[in-house]
C-alpha positions in Angstrom: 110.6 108.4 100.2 114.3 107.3 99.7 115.0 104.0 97.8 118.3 102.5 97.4 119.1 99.2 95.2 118.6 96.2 97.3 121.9 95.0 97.5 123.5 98.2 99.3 123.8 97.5 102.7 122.1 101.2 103.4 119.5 100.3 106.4 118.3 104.5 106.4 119.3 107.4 104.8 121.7 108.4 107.3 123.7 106.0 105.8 123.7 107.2 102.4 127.5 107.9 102.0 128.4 111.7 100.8 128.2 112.7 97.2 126.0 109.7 96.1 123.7 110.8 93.0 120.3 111.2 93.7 117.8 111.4 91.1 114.5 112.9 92.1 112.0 115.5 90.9 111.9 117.3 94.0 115.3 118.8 94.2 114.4 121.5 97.0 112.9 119.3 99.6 115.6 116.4 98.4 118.3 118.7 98.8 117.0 120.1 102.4 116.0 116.6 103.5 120.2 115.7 102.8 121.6 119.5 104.1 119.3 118.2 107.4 121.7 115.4 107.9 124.7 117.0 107.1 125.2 114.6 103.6 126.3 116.3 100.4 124.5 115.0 97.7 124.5 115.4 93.7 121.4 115.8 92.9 119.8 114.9 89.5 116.7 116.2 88.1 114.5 113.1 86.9 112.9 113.7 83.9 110.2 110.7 85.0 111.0 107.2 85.3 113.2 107.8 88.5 113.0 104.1 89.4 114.6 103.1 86.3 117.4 105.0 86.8 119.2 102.7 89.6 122.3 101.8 89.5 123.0 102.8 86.0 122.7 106.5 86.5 122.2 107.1 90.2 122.8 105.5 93.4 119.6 106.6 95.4 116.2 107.9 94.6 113.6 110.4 96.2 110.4 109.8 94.7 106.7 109.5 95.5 105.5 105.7 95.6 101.9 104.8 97.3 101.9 100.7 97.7 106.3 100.4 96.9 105.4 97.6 94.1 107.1 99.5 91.1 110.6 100.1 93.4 110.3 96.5 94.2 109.9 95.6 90.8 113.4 97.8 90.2 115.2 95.9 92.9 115.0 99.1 95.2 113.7 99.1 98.9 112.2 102.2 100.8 114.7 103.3 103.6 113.5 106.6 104.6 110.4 108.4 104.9 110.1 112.4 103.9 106.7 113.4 103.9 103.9 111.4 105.1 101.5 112.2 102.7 98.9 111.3 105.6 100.2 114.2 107.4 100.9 116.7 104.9 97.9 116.2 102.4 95.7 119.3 102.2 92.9 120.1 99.8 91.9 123.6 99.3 89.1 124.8 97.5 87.8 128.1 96.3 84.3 128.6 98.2 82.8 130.2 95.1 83.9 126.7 93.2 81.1 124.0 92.8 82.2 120.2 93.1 
């Protein structure tokens, strides 16, 4: 997902204005995600604690989240979806592997 502090008036990520700094620790799919919508971005390799990191260091985040609370807790709100885990989970297993 993409978070931005709750005070920027950023409704999506199309909104994100060009060379905001993103911190995230996914810097392929973040930078492909922004290339997509034609905004160049800095992006910042997050060495954890991404969330932390707002407004200080960077103005927008990509970062996993599974209920939000932590980014809430930061003052940051989800604008834009990636992945959908729920669609792109898989589990593979070797068939010679016991469980």
């Amino acid at each position: 997902m993409v978070a931005v502090p709750n005070d920027q008036p950023v409704k999506t990520a199309k909104d994100i204005k060009p060379g905001s700094r993103v911190s995230t620790e996914y810097p392929k799919l973040t930078k492909k995600f922004f290339d997509n919508l034609g905004i160049p971005v800095d992006i910042r390799y997050s060495y954890g604690a991404t969330e932390a990191k707002v407004p200080e260091l960077v103005d927008v985040i990509v970062d996993l989240t599974e209920t939000g609370s932590t980014l809430r807790k930061n003052g940051l709100k989800i604008v834009d979806i990636i992945l959908d885990p729920q669609q792109s989970s898989s589990l593979i297993r070797n068939p010679g592997m016991t469980l």
